[in-house]
N, C-alpha and C positions, 0 to 999 in steps of 0.2 A: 102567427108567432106566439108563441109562449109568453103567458102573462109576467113572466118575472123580467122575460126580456126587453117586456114594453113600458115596467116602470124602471127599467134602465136606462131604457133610450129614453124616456121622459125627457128629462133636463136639454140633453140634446139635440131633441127634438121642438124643445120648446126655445131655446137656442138659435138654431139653422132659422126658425120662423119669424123670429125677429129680425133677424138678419136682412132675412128677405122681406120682409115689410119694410125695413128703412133703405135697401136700395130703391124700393118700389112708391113708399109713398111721401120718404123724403129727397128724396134722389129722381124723382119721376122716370123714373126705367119701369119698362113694360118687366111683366113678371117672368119673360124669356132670359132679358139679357140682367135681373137681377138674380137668375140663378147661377148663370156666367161669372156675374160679380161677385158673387157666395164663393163657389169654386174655386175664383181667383185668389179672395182673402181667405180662404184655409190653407193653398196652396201656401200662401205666404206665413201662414203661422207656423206651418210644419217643414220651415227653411231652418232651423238647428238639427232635425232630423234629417234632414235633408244631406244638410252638410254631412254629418254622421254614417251616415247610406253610403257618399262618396268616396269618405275616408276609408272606410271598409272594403270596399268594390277595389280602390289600390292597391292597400295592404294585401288582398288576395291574388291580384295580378302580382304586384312583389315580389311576392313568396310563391306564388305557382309553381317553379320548379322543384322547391323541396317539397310539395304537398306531393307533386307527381310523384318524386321519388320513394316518398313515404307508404301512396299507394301500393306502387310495384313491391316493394318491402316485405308488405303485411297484407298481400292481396289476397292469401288461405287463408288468413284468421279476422274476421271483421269485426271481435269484438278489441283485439290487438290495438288493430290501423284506428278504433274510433279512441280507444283509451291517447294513442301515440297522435293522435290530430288535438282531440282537447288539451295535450300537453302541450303541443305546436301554438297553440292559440294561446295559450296563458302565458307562454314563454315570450313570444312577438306583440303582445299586447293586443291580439285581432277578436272580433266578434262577428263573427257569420250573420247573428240575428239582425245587426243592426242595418242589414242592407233588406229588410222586411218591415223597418218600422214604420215608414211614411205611411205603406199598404195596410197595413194595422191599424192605425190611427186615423184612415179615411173610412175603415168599417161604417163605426158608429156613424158617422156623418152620412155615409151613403142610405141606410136603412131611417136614418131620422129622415133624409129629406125623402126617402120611398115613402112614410106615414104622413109627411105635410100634404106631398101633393095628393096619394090617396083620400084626404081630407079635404084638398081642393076640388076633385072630381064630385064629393058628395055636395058639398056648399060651394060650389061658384063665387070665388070672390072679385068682388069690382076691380076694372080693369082690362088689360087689353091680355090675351091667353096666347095667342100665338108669335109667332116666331119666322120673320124674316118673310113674312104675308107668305109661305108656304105652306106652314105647319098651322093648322086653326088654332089646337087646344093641344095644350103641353103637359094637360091632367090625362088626357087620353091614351088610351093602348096606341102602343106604337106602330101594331098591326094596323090600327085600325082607318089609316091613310094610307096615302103613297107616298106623300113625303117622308111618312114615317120609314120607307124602306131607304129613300135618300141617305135616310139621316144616320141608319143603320150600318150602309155601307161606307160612307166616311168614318163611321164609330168603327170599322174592319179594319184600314187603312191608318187612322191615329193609332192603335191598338198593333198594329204591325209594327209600326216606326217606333212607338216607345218602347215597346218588348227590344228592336234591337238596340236602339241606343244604353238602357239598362241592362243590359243579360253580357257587356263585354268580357265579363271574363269567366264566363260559362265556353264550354266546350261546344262545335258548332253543332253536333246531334243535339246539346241538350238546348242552345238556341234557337233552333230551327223547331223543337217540342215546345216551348215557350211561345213560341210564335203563335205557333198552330190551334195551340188545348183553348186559349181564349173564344179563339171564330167558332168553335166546336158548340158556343153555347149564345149563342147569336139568334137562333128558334128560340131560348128562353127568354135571351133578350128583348126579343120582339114583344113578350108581356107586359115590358115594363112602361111605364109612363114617357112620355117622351120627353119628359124634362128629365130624370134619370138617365138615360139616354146623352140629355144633351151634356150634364153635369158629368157624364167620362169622358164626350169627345175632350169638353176642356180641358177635364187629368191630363187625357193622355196628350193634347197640342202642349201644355206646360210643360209635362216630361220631354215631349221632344226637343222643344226650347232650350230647357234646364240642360238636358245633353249636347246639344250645338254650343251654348255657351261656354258650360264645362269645356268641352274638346279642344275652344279655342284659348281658354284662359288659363288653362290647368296643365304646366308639363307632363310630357308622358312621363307615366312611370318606370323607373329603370330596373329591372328583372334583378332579383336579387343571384349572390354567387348560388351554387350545387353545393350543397353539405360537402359533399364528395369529389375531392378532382379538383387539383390547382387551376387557376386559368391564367393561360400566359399573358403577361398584357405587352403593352409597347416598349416597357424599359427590360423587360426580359431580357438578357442579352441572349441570340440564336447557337446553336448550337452549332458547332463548328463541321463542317462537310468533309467527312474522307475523302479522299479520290481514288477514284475506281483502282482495282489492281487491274494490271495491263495483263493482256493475253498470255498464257505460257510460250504462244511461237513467237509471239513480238520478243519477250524476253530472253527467248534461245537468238534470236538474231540480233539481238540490243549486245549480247554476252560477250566479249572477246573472246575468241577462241585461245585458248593454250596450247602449246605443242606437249602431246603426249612423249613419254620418255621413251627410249629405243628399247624395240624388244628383245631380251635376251634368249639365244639360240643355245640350250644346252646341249653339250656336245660330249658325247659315251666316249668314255674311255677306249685308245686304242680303233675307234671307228669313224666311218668319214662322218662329214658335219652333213644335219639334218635339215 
Protein backbone atom coordinates (compact mmCIF):
# COMPACT_ATOMS: atom_id res chain seq x y z
CA UNK A 1 0.00 0.00 0.00
CA UNK A 2 0.89 3.44 -0.55
CA UNK A 3 2.44 5.42 2.28
CA UNK A 4 -0.17 8.18 2.08
CA UNK A 5 -2.68 5.51 2.19
CA UNK A 6 -1.36 4.01 5.35
CA UNK A 7 -1.38 7.41 7.22
CA UNK A 8 -4.98 7.55 6.33
CA UNK A 9 -5.94 4.47 7.58
CA UNK A 10 -3.85 5.28 10.69
CA UNK A 11 -6.68 6.66 12.77
CA UNK A 12 -8.84 3.81 11.56
CA UNK A 13 -6.75 1.52 12.17
CA UNK A 14 -5.74 2.43 15.30
CA UNK A 15 -9.67 2.59 15.92
CA UNK A 16 -10.95 -1.06 14.76
CA UNK A 17 -7.75 -2.13 17.36
CA UNK A 18 -9.13 -0.83 20.31
CA UNK A 19 -12.25 -2.05 19.41
CA UNK A 20 -11.00 -5.41 19.45
CA UNK A 21 -9.09 -5.25 22.47
CA UNK A 22 -12.09 -4.25 24.56
CA UNK A 23 -14.25 -7.12 23.10
CA UNK A 24 -11.36 -9.25 23.91
CA UNK A 25 -9.76 -8.16 26.99
CA UNK A 26 -12.78 -6.54 28.56
CA UNK A 27 -15.44 -8.67 27.36
CA UNK A 28 -13.28 -11.92 27.57
CA UNK A 29 -14.32 -13.07 23.85
CA UNK A 30 -11.62 -14.91 22.10
CA UNK A 31 -10.16 -12.68 19.29
CA UNK A 32 -12.52 -14.81 16.64
CA UNK A 33 -15.72 -13.88 18.03
CA UNK A 34 -14.40 -10.07 19.01
CA UNK A 35 -13.95 -9.52 15.43
CA UNK A 36 -17.63 -10.69 14.96
CA UNK A 37 -18.31 -8.23 17.54
CA UNK A 38 -16.37 -5.41 15.64
CA UNK A 39 -18.35 -6.18 12.47
CA UNK A 40 -21.57 -6.35 14.28
CA UNK A 41 -21.04 -2.63 16.01
CA UNK A 42 -20.04 -1.01 12.53
CA UNK A 43 -22.66 -2.66 11.04
CA UNK A 44 -24.75 -0.93 13.61
CA UNK A 45 -23.14 2.61 13.18
CA UNK A 46 -23.63 2.54 9.49
CA UNK A 47 -27.71 1.85 10.18
CA UNK A 48 -28.50 5.90 8.98
CA UNK A 49 -26.76 4.77 5.88
CA UNK A 50 -28.44 2.00 5.83
CA UNK A 51 -31.73 3.48 6.12
CA UNK A 52 -30.65 5.77 3.21
CA UNK A 53 -29.40 2.58 0.87
CA UNK A 54 -33.13 1.55 1.39
CA UNK A 55 -34.80 4.58 0.63
CA UNK A 56 -32.99 4.82 -2.54
CA UNK A 57 -33.33 1.14 -3.76
CA UNK A 58 -37.44 2.10 -3.48
CA UNK A 59 -37.45 5.32 -5.05
CA UNK A 60 -35.65 3.47 -7.95
CA UNK A 61 -38.14 0.47 -7.95
CA UNK A 62 -40.81 3.49 -8.02
CA UNK A 63 -39.86 5.20 -10.79
CA UNK A 64 -38.54 2.17 -12.73
CA UNK A 65 -41.13 2.53 -15.34
CA UNK A 66 -40.31 5.99 -16.40
CA UNK A 67 -36.48 5.47 -16.24
CA UNK A 68 -37.44 2.49 -18.75
CA UNK A 69 -39.16 4.81 -20.82
CA UNK A 70 -36.59 7.37 -20.66
CA UNK A 71 -34.07 4.80 -21.74
CA UNK A 72 -36.10 3.66 -24.87
CA UNK A 73 -36.41 7.52 -25.67
CA UNK A 74 -32.70 8.41 -25.81
CA UNK A 75 -31.27 5.02 -26.44
CA UNK A 76 -29.03 6.86 -29.81
CA UNK A 77 -27.77 9.51 -27.90
CA UNK A 78 -26.24 8.63 -24.33
CA UNK A 79 -25.07 11.63 -23.62
CA UNK A 80 -28.97 12.93 -24.03
CA UNK A 81 -30.58 9.86 -21.70
CA UNK A 82 -27.61 10.70 -19.05
CA UNK A 83 -28.31 14.59 -19.10
CA UNK A 84 -32.50 13.44 -19.09
CA UNK A 85 -31.84 10.71 -16.01
CA UNK A 86 -29.86 13.47 -13.69
CA UNK A 87 -32.78 15.59 -14.45
CA UNK A 88 -35.21 12.67 -13.38
CA UNK A 89 -33.15 12.34 -10.19
CA UNK A 90 -33.22 16.13 -9.21
CA UNK A 91 -36.72 16.40 -10.13
CA UNK A 92 -37.99 13.05 -7.73
CA UNK A 93 -35.55 13.88 -5.23
CA UNK A 94 -33.44 10.10 -5.87
CA UNK A 95 -29.73 9.57 -5.44
CA UNK A 96 -28.32 6.42 -7.17
CA UNK A 97 -25.12 6.90 -4.98
CA UNK A 98 -26.68 6.52 -1.93
CA UNK A 99 -27.48 2.89 -2.48
CA UNK A 100 -23.12 2.54 -2.38
CA UNK A 101 -22.70 4.20 0.63
CA UNK A 102 -22.68 1.44 3.36
CA UNK A 103 -20.07 -0.42 0.78
CA UNK A 104 -17.91 2.74 1.00
CA UNK A 105 -17.81 3.35 4.31
CA UNK A 106 -16.85 -0.28 5.08
CA UNK A 107 -13.66 0.32 2.81
CA UNK A 108 -11.66 1.93 5.36
CA UNK A 109 -12.58 -0.52 8.13
CA UNK A 110 -11.98 -3.42 5.90
CA UNK A 111 -8.21 -2.45 4.90
CA UNK A 112 -7.74 -1.13 8.83
CA UNK A 113 -8.58 -4.50 10.08
CA UNK A 114 -6.28 -6.25 6.94
CA UNK A 115 -3.21 -4.04 8.80
CA UNK A 116 -4.31 -5.21 12.46
CA UNK A 117 -4.35 -8.62 11.85
CA UNK A 118 -1.22 -8.48 9.49
CA UNK A 119 0.32 -7.10 12.71
CA UNK A 120 -1.05 -9.95 14.69
CA UNK A 121 0.59 -12.62 12.42
CA UNK A 122 4.01 -10.66 13.07
CA UNK A 123 3.51 -10.16 17.15
CA UNK A 124 1.21 -12.98 18.35
CA UNK A 125 -0.73 -11.39 20.75
CA UNK A 126 -2.01 -13.25 24.12
CA UNK A 127 -4.96 -15.24 23.77
CA UNK A 128 -6.86 -17.66 22.16
CA UNK A 129 -6.40 -17.26 17.88
CA UNK A 130 -8.70 -19.60 16.65
CA UNK A 131 -12.08 -19.99 15.93
CA UNK A 132 -14.77 -22.53 16.57
CA UNK A 133 -11.57 -25.23 17.47
CA UNK A 134 -11.50 -25.58 13.58
CA UNK A 135 -9.79 -22.57 12.42
CA UNK A 136 -6.26 -22.49 14.70
CA UNK A 137 -4.96 -18.99 13.68
CA UNK A 138 -7.26 -16.14 12.28
CA UNK A 139 -3.84 -14.18 11.39
CA UNK A 140 -3.09 -16.81 8.97
CA UNK A 141 -3.48 -17.23 5.11
CA UNK A 142 -6.73 -18.68 4.53
CA UNK A 143 -5.10 -20.92 2.16
CA UNK A 144 -3.11 -22.04 4.41
CA UNK A 145 -5.81 -24.82 6.21
CA UNK A 146 -8.71 -26.56 5.35
CA UNK A 147 -10.86 -25.00 7.37
CA UNK A 148 -9.70 -22.06 5.70
CA UNK A 149 -11.57 -23.52 2.36
CA UNK A 150 -14.77 -24.07 4.81
CA UNK A 151 -14.72 -20.89 5.61
CA UNK A 152 -14.34 -19.61 2.11
CA UNK A 153 -17.22 -21.48 0.77
CA UNK A 154 -19.85 -20.19 3.32
CA UNK A 155 -18.09 -16.66 2.44
CA UNK A 156 -19.45 -17.89 -1.47
CA UNK A 157 -22.89 -18.72 -0.29
CA UNK A 158 -23.41 -15.41 2.27
CA UNK A 159 -22.08 -13.38 -0.66
CA UNK A 160 -24.74 -14.94 -3.00
CA UNK A 161 -27.66 -14.35 -0.62
CA UNK A 162 -26.71 -10.70 0.16
CA UNK A 163 -25.92 -9.87 -3.62
CA UNK A 164 -29.66 -11.02 -4.14
CA UNK A 165 -31.48 -9.57 -1.30
CA UNK A 166 -29.67 -6.02 -2.36
CA UNK A 167 -29.41 -5.86 -6.21
CA UNK A 168 -33.74 -6.04 -6.16
CA UNK A 169 -34.21 -3.59 -8.37
CA UNK A 170 -31.42 -4.25 -10.90
CA UNK A 171 -32.46 -6.08 -13.95
CA UNK A 172 -32.09 -10.00 -13.75
CA UNK A 173 -28.79 -10.15 -16.23
CA UNK A 174 -27.46 -7.38 -14.19
CA UNK A 175 -28.27 -9.54 -10.98
CA UNK A 176 -27.18 -12.64 -11.95
CA UNK A 177 -23.41 -10.40 -12.88
CA UNK A 178 -23.55 -9.30 -9.36
CA UNK A 179 -23.92 -12.43 -8.12
CA UNK A 180 -21.15 -13.94 -10.00
CA UNK A 181 -18.13 -10.98 -10.38
CA UNK A 182 -17.64 -11.43 -6.41
CA UNK A 183 -16.94 -15.56 -6.48
CA UNK A 184 -14.63 -14.60 -9.41
CA UNK A 185 -12.11 -13.36 -6.81
CA UNK A 186 -12.44 -15.95 -4.18
CA UNK A 187 -8.42 -17.38 -5.54
CA UNK A 188 -7.58 -13.74 -4.10
CA UNK A 189 -9.50 -14.20 -1.31
CA UNK A 190 -7.91 -17.07 -0.31
CA UNK A 191 -4.86 -14.67 0.56
CA UNK A 192 -6.40 -12.91 2.89
CA UNK A 193 -6.14 -13.67 6.58
CA UNK A 194 -8.85 -15.51 7.98
CA UNK A 195 -10.35 -13.16 10.20
CA UNK A 196 -10.98 -10.92 6.96
CA UNK A 197 -12.61 -13.68 5.72
CA UNK A 198 -14.56 -14.04 8.65
CA UNK A 199 -15.34 -10.10 9.09
CA UNK A 200 -17.33 -10.43 5.32
CA UNK A 201 -19.13 -13.74 6.21
CA UNK A 202 -20.59 -11.51 8.95
CA UNK A 203 -21.38 -8.38 6.38
CA UNK A 204 -22.80 -10.39 4.41
CA UNK A 205 -25.15 -12.77 7.27
CA UNK A 206 -26.17 -8.94 8.37
CA UNK A 207 -27.18 -7.92 4.95
CA UNK A 208 -29.08 -10.95 4.51
CA UNK A 209 -30.88 -10.33 7.86
CA UNK A 210 -31.13 -6.63 7.20
CA UNK A 211 -33.10 -7.88 3.86
CA UNK A 212 -35.45 -10.54 5.56
CA UNK A 213 -36.41 -7.95 7.95
CA UNK A 214 -36.85 -5.24 5.41
CA UNK A 215 -39.09 -7.50 3.20
CA UNK A 216 -41.07 -8.20 6.12
CA UNK A 217 -41.54 -4.92 7.82
CA UNK A 218 -41.40 -2.55 4.86
CA UNK A 219 -44.51 -2.43 2.36
CA UNK A 220 -43.87 -3.05 -1.16
CA UNK A 221 -43.31 -0.37 -3.10
CA UNK A 222 -46.13 0.73 -5.48
CA UNK A 223 -44.77 1.22 -9.15
CA UNK A 224 -45.19 4.65 -9.92
CA UNK A 225 -47.85 5.79 -13.06
CA UNK A 226 -46.04 5.92 -17.14
CA UNK A 227 -45.21 9.63 -17.96
CA UNK A 228 -47.31 8.53 -20.89
CA UNK A 229 -50.78 6.82 -21.22
CA UNK A 230 -53.75 7.30 -18.72
CA UNK A 231 -54.35 4.23 -16.66
CA UNK A 232 -57.83 3.15 -16.26
CA UNK A 233 -58.60 2.45 -12.74
CA UNK A 234 -61.81 0.96 -11.00
CA UNK A 235 -64.00 4.11 -11.10
CA UNK A 236 -63.53 4.46 -14.87
CA UNK A 237 -66.72 4.07 -15.97
CA UNK A 238 -66.46 1.11 -19.16
CA UNK A 239 -67.03 1.98 -22.37
CA UNK A 240 -70.25 1.22 -23.74
CA UNK A 241 -70.32 -2.15 -26.09
CA UNK A 242 -71.99 -1.94 -29.72
CA UNK A 243 -73.74 -4.81 -30.76
CA UNK A 244 -72.60 -6.58 -33.60
CA UNK A 245 -74.53 -5.56 -36.91
CA UNK A 246 -76.55 -8.67 -37.98
CA UNK A 247 -75.73 -10.44 -41.13
CA UNK A 248 -76.99 -8.94 -44.43
CA UNK A 249 -79.10 -12.28 -45.18
CA UNK A 250 -80.49 -12.24 -41.63
CA UNK A 251 -81.66 -8.74 -42.58
CA UNK A 252 -82.97 -9.43 -46.06
CA UNK A 253 -85.17 -12.09 -44.05
CA UNK A 254 -85.91 -9.90 -40.88
CA UNK A 255 -87.14 -7.18 -43.98
CA UNK A 256 -90.85 -7.21 -44.74
CA UNK A 257 -91.35 -7.70 -48.07
CA UNK A 258 -93.32 -4.93 -50.00
CA UNK A 259 -95.38 -5.57 -53.00
CA UNK A 260 -93.77 -4.28 -56.09
CA UNK A 261 -96.11 -1.88 -58.19
CA UNK A 262 -97.64 -3.58 -61.45
CA UNK A 263 -95.81 -3.50 -64.47
CA UNK A 264 -96.89 -1.30 -67.09
CA UNK A 265 -97.32 -2.94 -70.61
CA UNK A 266 -96.94 -0.30 -73.18
CA UNK A 267 -98.87 -0.75 -75.95
CA UNK A 268 -97.94 0.73 -79.97
CA UNK A 269 -100.44 2.46 -81.35
CA UNK A 270 -102.84 0.71 -83.55
CA UNK A 271 -100.99 -2.75 -82.73
CA UNK A 272 -101.85 -5.84 -80.71
CA UNK A 273 -100.65 -5.58 -77.03
CA UNK A 274 -96.99 -6.82 -76.17
Amino acid sequence: MPTLLFSILTPIENAVQWLLERFHYNLHLPWAWAIIATTIAVRILLVPLTVRQIHSMQAMQRHGPALKELQKKYKGDRQKLSEEQMKFFRENNINPAASCLPLVAQLPVFFSLYLVLKHFAKHLPPGDLSWLYIVPNIAAKTSSHWSGYLLLAIYAISQILSTWFMSTTMDKSQRYVMMVVPLIFITFIARFPVGLVLYWVTTNLWTVGQGIVTRRLVPRTPLAAPATGAKRSSRTPAKEVEAPAAPAAAQAVAKPATPSPPRRVKRKKGGARR
